[in-house]
GUPASE-15491 format. One record per residue (C-alpha): residue in three letters; x, y, z. Coordinates in steps of 0.5 Angstrom, whole numbers, plus 500, padded with zeros to 3 digits. Last residue first. Layout:
% residues N
alaXYZ...
END
This chain:
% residues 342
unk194873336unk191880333unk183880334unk183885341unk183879345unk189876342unk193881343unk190883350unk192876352unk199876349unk200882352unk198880359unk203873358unk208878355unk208882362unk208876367unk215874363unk217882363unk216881371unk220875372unk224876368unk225883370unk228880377unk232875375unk236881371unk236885376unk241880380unk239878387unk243878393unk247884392unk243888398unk238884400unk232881397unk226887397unk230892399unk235890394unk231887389unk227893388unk232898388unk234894382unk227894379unk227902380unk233903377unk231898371unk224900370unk226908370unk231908364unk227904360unk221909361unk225915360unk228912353unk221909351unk218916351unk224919349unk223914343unk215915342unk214911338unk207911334unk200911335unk202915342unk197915348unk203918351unk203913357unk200907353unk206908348unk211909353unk208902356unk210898349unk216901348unk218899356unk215892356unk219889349unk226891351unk225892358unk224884357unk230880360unk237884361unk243880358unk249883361unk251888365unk255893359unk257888354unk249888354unk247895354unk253895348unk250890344unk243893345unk245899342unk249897337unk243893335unk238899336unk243903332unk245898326unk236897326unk234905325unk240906319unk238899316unk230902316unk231909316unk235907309unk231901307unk224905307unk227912304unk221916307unk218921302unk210920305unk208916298unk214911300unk212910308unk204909305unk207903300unk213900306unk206900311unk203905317unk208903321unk214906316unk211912316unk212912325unk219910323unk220916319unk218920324unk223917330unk229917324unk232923328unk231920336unk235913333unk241917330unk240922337unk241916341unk247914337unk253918339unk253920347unk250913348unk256909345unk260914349unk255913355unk256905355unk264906354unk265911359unk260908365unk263900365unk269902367unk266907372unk264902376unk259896376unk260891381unk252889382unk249891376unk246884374unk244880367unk244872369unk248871363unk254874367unk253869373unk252863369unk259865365unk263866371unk260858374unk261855367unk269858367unk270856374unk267848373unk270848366unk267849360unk264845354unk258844357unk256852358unk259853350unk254847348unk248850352unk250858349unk250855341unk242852342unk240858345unk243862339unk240857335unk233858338unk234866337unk235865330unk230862328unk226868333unk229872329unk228870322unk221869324unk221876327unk224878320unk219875316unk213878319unk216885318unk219886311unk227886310unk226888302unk227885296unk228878300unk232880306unk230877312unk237872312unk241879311unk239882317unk238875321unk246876319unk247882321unk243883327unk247876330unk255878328unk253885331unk251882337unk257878338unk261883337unk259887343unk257881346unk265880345unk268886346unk264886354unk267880355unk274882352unk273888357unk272883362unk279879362unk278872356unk278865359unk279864351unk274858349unk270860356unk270867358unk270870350unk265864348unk260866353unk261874351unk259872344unk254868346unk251872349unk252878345unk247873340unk242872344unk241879346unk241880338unk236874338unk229876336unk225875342unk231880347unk232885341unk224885342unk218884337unk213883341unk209888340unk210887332unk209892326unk217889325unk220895324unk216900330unk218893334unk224892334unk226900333unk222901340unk225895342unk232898341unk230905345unk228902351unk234898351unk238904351unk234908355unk235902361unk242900360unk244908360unk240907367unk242902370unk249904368unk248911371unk246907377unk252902379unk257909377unk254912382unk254907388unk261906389unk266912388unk262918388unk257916393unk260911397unk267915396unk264923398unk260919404unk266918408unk269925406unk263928409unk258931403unk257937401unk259937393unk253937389unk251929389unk254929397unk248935398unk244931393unk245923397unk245927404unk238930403unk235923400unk238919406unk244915406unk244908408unk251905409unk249897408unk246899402unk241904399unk241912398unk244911391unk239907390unk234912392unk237918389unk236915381unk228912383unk227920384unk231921377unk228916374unk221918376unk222924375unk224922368unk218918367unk214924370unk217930364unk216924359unk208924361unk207931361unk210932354unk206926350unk200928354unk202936352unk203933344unk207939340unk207940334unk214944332unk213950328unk218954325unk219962324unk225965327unk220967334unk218959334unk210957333unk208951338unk203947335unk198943338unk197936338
END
């Protein structure tokens, strides 16, 4: 850790491996960003998505850029960074690698809120999309509320979670039984989790969610750190507990929510990218923009993955990272317990 001394007098620490680290993930993002864009049933090299990008492209590729593809991977990537973060958040609260918004039922809870939008009310897509929201606002609230017990403390709140996830699963099998063949159909589609068909419709909302509540998450990311060494370490060190820790929590809720709303439920980038940031900076605690990068980075290359490896369009992302983050928690499952901690 060095210290960077500023011309006005302050001094910020710095961790070189931590910098370095953010600097290739969002390289990476960036590179995998081009890729996608260049993919399709009209490929486009690297060279020509930069120069359509900055305004020299052919009237032809302005459209499939701009207009068809752009807006699929901006989504890929505030949906990345945004589940990214909320599992940082899950996880530093809970002092537990596998607490994740997706374990816990946040995810679960938008869906449901989604589900009952398409199959009781047949509802538009923005009122999908205003029903995960609420939904996983409804869902946060209550494993909130449920965990608190003078206080909200880690072990109790990943119960409360996983109880409620196995409720929220129960509810998304009874709301699939009761509609009719058009309505389960769009239904099993949208829970799926995808990016394909996403435009700028989906774009504004997602980034003004972002825009507004990854700084909030950014500025708690020292105080989520003292609240990992324990509630009674935290208080000593001047952290108001409860405060950061309901402030953290309505963020990554809000966050999962809208990133869901957005392309539906996307499996285990939640758990996985804290987890691999952390490994990559050699962190003890989140490292949010760590988190952030790597989340965005994930889901752009898994989605430029099942292209070329499935076809354009053929398999949705969120089939692709469950199988991925399934392999990925049987691996920490196994270093957890051969560490002594499962």
């Amino acid at each position: 850790m060095n210290v960077v001394r500023t011309p006005g007098g302050l001094s910020v620490r710095v961790a070189p491996r931590a910098v370095l680290a953010v600097l290739l993930l969002a390289a990476a993002a960036l590179a995998a960003s081009v890729a996608l864009i260049g993919t399709g049933d009209y490929p486009l090299t690297p060279g020509e998505v930069v120069r359509t990008l900055t305004g020299g492209g052919t009237p032809a590729q302005e459209f499939i850029v701009h207009d068809l593809r752009l807006p699929r991977v901006l989504v890929a990537l505030l949906v990345g960074a945004a589940l990214a973060l909320a599992g940082a958040v899950f996880q530093s609260v809970s002092r537990n690698p596998l607490g994740s918004p997706d374990v816990l039922g946040i995810a679960q809870g938008a869906t449901v809120g989604a589900l009952s939008v398409i199959v009781l009310f047949q509802g538009t897509p923005t009122a999908v999309s205003g029903g995960a929201l609420a939904g996983g606002l409804l869902a946060g609230a209550a494993i909130y509320l449920l965990a608190w017990q003078k206080g909200v403390h880690g072990q109790r709140f990943v119960l409360v979670g996983i109880a409620m996830t196995a409720i929220l699963t129960s509810v998304i099998g009874y709301l699939l039984t009761q509609a009719d063949l058009n309505d389960a159909t769009r239904a099993t589609t949208w829970m799926v989790g995808s990016l394909n068909g996403r435009d700028w419709n989906q774009v504004w909302p997602l980034l003004a969610v972002c825009a507004v509540l990854v700084p909030v998450v950014l500025s708690q990311g020292r105080d989520l750190r003292m609240l990992e060494m324990g509630d009674d370490t935290a208080y000593a060190l001047g952290v108001r507990v409860e405060r950061t820790r309901l402030v953290s929590l309505t963020a990554a809720v809000l966050l999962t929510a809208a990133a869901t709303a957005a392309a539906g439920p996307i499996a285990f980038v939640a758990l996985s990218a804290p987890q691999v940031a952390r490994r990559l900076t050699g962190s003890p605690g989140p490292c949010l923009t760590a988190a952030a990068c790597t989340g965005a980075a994930l889901l752009v290359t898994a989605d430029w993955a099942s292209q070329h490896l499935f076809g354009a369009d053929r398999l949705p992302v969120g089939v692709l990272t469950g199988m991925l983050g399934g392999c990925y928690l049987l691996w920490l499952l196994h270093t957890e317990r051969r560490a002594g901690r499962g």
